[in-house]
C-alpha positions as CSV (number, residue, x, y, z in Angstrom):
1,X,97.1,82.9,91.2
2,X,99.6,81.4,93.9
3,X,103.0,81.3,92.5
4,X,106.2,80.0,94.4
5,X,109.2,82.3,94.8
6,X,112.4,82.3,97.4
7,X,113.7,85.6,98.8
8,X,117.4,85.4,100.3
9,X,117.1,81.4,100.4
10,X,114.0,81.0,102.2
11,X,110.9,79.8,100.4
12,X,107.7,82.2,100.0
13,X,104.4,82.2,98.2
14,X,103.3,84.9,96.3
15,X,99.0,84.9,96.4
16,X,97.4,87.3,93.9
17,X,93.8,86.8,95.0
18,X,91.0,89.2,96.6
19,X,89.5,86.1,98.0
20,X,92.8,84.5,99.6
21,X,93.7,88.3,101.2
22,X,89.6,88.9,102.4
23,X,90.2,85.7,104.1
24,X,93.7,86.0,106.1
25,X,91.8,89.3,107.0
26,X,88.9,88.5,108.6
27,X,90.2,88.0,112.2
28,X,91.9,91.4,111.8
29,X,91.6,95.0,112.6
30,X,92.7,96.2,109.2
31,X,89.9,97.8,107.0
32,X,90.4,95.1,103.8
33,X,89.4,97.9,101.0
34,X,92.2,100.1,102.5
35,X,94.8,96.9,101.9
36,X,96.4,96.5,98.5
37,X,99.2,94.3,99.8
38,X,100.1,92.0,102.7
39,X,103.0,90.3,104.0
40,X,102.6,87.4,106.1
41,X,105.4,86.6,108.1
42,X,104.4,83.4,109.9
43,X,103.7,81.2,106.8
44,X,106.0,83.6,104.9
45,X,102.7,84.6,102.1
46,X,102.5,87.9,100.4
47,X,99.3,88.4,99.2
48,X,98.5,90.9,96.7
49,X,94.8,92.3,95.3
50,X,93.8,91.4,92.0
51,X,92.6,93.9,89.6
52,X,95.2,96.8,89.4
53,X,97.2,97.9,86.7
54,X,100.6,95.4,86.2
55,X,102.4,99.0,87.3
56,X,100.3,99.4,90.6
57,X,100.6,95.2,91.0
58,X,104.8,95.6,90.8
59,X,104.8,98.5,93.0
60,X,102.6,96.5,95.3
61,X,104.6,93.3,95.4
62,X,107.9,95.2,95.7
63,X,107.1,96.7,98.9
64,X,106.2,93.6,100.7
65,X,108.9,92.2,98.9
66,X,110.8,94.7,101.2
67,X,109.1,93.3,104.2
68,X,109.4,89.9,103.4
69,X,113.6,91.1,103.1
70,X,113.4,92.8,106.2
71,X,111.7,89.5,108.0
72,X,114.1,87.1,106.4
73,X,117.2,89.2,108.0
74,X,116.0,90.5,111.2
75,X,115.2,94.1,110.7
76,X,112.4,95.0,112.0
77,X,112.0,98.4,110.8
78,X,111.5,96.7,106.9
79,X,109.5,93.8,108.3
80,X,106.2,95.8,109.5
């Protein structure tokens, strides 16, 4: 499921697909079953697994919400 959203003005997808994460993984160090979330800042994505509970899903796509918010304004203590 991709789904269009805007966070503080600036446009951003929202990707709920194993196969669409796997994928921005693969030239990555990260171990992808360890990964239930990503934020991509470059083509301003966050990716989120499919299969969790909705509660586990909104918990997921808050926090990189919160890195997508720290991106968007410059702090890079929220944006990694």
């Amino acid at each position: 499921m991709r789904r269009k959203l805007t966070i503080l003005g600036v446009p951003h997808s929202l990707v709920i697909s194993d196969k669409a994460l796997e994928e921005y993984l693969e030239d990555t160090e990260y171990a992808v079953d360890d990964i239930r979330g990503l934020y991509d800042d470059y083509d301003r994505r966050i990716f989120v697994r499919e299969g969790m509970n909705s509660y586990q899903t909104a918990l997921t796509i808050l926090h990189e919400w919160l890195h997508a918010v720290g991106s968007v304004t410059g702090q890079t203590t929220l944006a990694y």
